[in-house]
C-alpha positions as CSV (number, residue, x, y, z in Angstrom):
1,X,-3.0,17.5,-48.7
2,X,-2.5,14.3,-46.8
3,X,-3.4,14.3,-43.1
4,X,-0.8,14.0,-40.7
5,X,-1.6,12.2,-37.6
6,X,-0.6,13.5,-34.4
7,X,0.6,10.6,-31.9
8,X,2.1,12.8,-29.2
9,X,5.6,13.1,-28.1
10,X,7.7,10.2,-28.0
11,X,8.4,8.6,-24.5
12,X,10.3,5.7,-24.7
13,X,11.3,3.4,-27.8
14,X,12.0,-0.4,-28.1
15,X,14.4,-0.4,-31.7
16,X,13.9,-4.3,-32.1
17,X,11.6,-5.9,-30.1
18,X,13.2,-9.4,-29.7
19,X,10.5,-11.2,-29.2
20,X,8.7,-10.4,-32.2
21,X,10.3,-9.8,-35.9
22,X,12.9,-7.3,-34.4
23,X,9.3,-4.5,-35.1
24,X,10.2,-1.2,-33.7
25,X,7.6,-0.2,-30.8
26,X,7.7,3.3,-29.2
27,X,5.6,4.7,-26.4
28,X,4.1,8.2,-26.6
29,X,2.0,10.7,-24.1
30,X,-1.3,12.5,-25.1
31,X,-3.2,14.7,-23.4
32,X,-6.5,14.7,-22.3
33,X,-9.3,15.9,-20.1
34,X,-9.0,12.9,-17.9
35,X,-4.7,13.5,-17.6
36,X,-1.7,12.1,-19.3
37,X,-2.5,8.8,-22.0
38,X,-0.1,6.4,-23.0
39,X,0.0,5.4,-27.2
40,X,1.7,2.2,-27.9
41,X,2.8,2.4,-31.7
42,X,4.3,0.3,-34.5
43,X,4.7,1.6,-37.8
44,X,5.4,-1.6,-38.8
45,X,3.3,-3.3,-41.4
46,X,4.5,-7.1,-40.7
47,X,1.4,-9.6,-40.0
48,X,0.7,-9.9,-36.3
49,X,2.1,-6.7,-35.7
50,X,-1.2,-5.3,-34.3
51,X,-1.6,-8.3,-31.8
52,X,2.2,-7.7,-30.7
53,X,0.9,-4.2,-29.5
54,X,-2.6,-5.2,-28.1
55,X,-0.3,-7.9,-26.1
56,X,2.3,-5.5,-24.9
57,X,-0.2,-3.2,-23.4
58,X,-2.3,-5.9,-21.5
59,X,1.6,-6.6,-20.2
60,X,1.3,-2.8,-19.1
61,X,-2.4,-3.4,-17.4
62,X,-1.1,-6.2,-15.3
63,X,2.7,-5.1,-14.7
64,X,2.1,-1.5,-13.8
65,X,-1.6,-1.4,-12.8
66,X,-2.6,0.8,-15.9
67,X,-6.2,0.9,-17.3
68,X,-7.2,1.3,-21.1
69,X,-9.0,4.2,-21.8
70,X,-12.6,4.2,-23.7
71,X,-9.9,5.4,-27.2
72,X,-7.7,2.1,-26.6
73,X,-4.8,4.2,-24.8
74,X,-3.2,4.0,-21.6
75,X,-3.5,5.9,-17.9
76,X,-3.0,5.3,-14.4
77,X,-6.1,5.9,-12.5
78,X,-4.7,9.0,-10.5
79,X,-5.1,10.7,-13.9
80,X,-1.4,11.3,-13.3
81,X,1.1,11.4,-15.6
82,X,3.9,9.1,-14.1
83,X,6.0,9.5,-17.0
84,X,9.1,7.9,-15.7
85,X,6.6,4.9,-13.8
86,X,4.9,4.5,-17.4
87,X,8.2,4.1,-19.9
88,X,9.8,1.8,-17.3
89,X,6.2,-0.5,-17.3
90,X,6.3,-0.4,-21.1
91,X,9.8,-1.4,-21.2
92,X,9.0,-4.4,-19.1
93,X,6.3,-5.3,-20.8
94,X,8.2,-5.7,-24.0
95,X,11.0,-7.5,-22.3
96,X,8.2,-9.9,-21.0
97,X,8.5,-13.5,-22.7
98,X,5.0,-14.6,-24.0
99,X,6.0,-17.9,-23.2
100,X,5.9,-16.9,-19.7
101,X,2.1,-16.1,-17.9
102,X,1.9,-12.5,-16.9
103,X,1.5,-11.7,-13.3
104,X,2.1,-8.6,-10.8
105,X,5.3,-8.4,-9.3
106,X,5.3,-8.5,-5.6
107,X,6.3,-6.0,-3.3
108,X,9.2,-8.2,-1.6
109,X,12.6,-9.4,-2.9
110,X,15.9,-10.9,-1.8
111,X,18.5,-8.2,-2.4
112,X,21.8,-10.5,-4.3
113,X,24.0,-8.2,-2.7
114,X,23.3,-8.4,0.9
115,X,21.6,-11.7,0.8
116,X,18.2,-9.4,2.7
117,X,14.3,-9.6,2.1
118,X,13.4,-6.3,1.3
119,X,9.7,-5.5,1.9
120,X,7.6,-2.3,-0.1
121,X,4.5,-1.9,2.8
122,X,1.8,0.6,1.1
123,X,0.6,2.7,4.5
124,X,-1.5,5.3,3.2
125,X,-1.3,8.8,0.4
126,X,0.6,6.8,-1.9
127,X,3.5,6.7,0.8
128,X,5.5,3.3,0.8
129,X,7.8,2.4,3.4
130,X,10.5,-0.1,2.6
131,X,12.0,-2.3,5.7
132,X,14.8,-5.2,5.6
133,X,13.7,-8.5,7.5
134,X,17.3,-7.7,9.5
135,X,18.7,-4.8,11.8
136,X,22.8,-5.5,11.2
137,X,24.2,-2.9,10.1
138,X,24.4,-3.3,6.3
139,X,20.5,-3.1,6.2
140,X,20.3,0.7,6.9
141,X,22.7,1.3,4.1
142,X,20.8,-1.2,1.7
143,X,17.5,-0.1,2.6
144,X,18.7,3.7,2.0
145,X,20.0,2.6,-1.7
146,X,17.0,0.5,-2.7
147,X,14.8,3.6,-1.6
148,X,16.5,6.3,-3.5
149,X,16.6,3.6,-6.6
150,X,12.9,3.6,-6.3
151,X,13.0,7.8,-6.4
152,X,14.8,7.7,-8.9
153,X,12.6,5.0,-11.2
154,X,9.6,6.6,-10.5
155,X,10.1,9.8,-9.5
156,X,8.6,9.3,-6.3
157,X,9.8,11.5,-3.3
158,X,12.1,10.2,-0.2
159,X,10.2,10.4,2.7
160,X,12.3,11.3,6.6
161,X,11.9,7.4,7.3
162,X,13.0,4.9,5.0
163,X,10.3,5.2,2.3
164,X,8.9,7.0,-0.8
165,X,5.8,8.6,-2.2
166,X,3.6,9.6,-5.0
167,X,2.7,12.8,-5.5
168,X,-0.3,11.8,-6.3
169,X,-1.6,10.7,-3.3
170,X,-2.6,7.4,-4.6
171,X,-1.4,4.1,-4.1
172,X,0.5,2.1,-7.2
173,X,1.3,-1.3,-6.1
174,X,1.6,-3.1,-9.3
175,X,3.9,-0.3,-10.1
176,X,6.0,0.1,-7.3
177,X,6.6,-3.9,-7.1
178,X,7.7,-3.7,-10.4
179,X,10.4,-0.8,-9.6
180,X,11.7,-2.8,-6.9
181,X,12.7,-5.4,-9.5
182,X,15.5,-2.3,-10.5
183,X,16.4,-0.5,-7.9
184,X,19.0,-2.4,-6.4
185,X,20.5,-1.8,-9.6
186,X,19.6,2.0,-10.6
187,X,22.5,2.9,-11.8
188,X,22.7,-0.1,-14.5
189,X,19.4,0.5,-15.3
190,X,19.8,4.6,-15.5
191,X,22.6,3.8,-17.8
192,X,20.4,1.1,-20.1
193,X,17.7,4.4,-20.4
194,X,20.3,6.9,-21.3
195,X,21.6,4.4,-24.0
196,X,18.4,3.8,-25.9
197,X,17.4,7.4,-25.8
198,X,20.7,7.9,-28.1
199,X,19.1,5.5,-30.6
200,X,17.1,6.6,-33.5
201,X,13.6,7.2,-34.1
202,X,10.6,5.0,-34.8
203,X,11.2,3.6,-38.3
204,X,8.7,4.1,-41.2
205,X,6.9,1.5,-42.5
206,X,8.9,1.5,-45.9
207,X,12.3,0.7,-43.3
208,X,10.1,-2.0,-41.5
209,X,9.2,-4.1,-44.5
């Protein structure tokens, strides 16, 4: 009988990954005594297809603060799962252009729509409290939106103040910098998640030829 190998369930999927030979690259979640792993898979049997993964999850290491695991897998340190944390690092990691040096994100930007520096301060239990560098009016409503888009992301909890937290009670800074990228724009980016989990599945190898 031939052996079936058991990769998890399926997380997240990148159909064509556009910056190398259009390969189909999904993300899937294994158990284990230590919590929640991450598998990055290709099926595909195109040369360079296994440094294309190797590369995508170092983007994960730096991006979202992940560590390999002893198997070559994926985990936050919190031995949490993160599920939502994890598919949004792995589909920024595949968006990354090699071209381009990978470094953290930080934990500041300039929101386009209000024209403010929003600041991510880690305080202490994995709680984050996020701040505008003004007090005019539109701030509080900014601030309030960029904090839920960051609950919603990463499934993080609102806290009374303006801020959010792990469950955990760990601190993710790599990760949460990298949410802050999105969550001025959650609902575009909740919409981009719903689409590609109406694609198909991961291709076999005899499609990927």
């Amino acid at each position: 009988m031939p052996r079936i190998e058991s990769i998890g369930h399926r997380i997240e999927l990148v159909s064509m990954d556009q910056h190398y030979e259009n390969i189909s690259i999904g993300l899937y979640g294994q158990e284990s005594a230590g919590g929640r792993e991450y598998l990055v898979r290709t099926y595909s049997t195109k040369a360079g297809g296994g440094e294309r993964i190797e590369y995508v999850k170092r983007a994960m290491q730096t991006l979202g603060g992940m560590e390999a695991t002893p198997g070559g897998n994926l985990r936050f340190a919190c031995g949490s799962a993160h599920e939502l944390g994890a598919r949004r690092i792995f589909l920024e990691s595949c968006k990354q252009d090699p071209a381009v040096p990978i470094t953290a994100r930080p934990m500041s930007l300039i929101d386009k729509k209000s024209g403010l520096t929003i600041t991510v301060s880690a305080e202490s239990g994995g709680v984050y409290g996020v701040a505008a560098d003004s007090e005019e009016p539109v701030s509080a409503a900014r601030v309030s939106h960029i904090t839920g888009g960051l609950a919603k992301l990463g499934a993080m909890e609102k806290q009374a103040m303006a801020g959010v937290s792990f469950d955990c009670g760990s601190d993710h800074d790599a990760l949460v910098g990298l949410l802050l990228v999105r969550a001025p724009n959650v609902r575009a980016v909740l919409r981009e998640q719903e689409s590609a989990a109406s694609r198909g599945m991961l291709a076999a190898p005899s499609q990927q030829k």
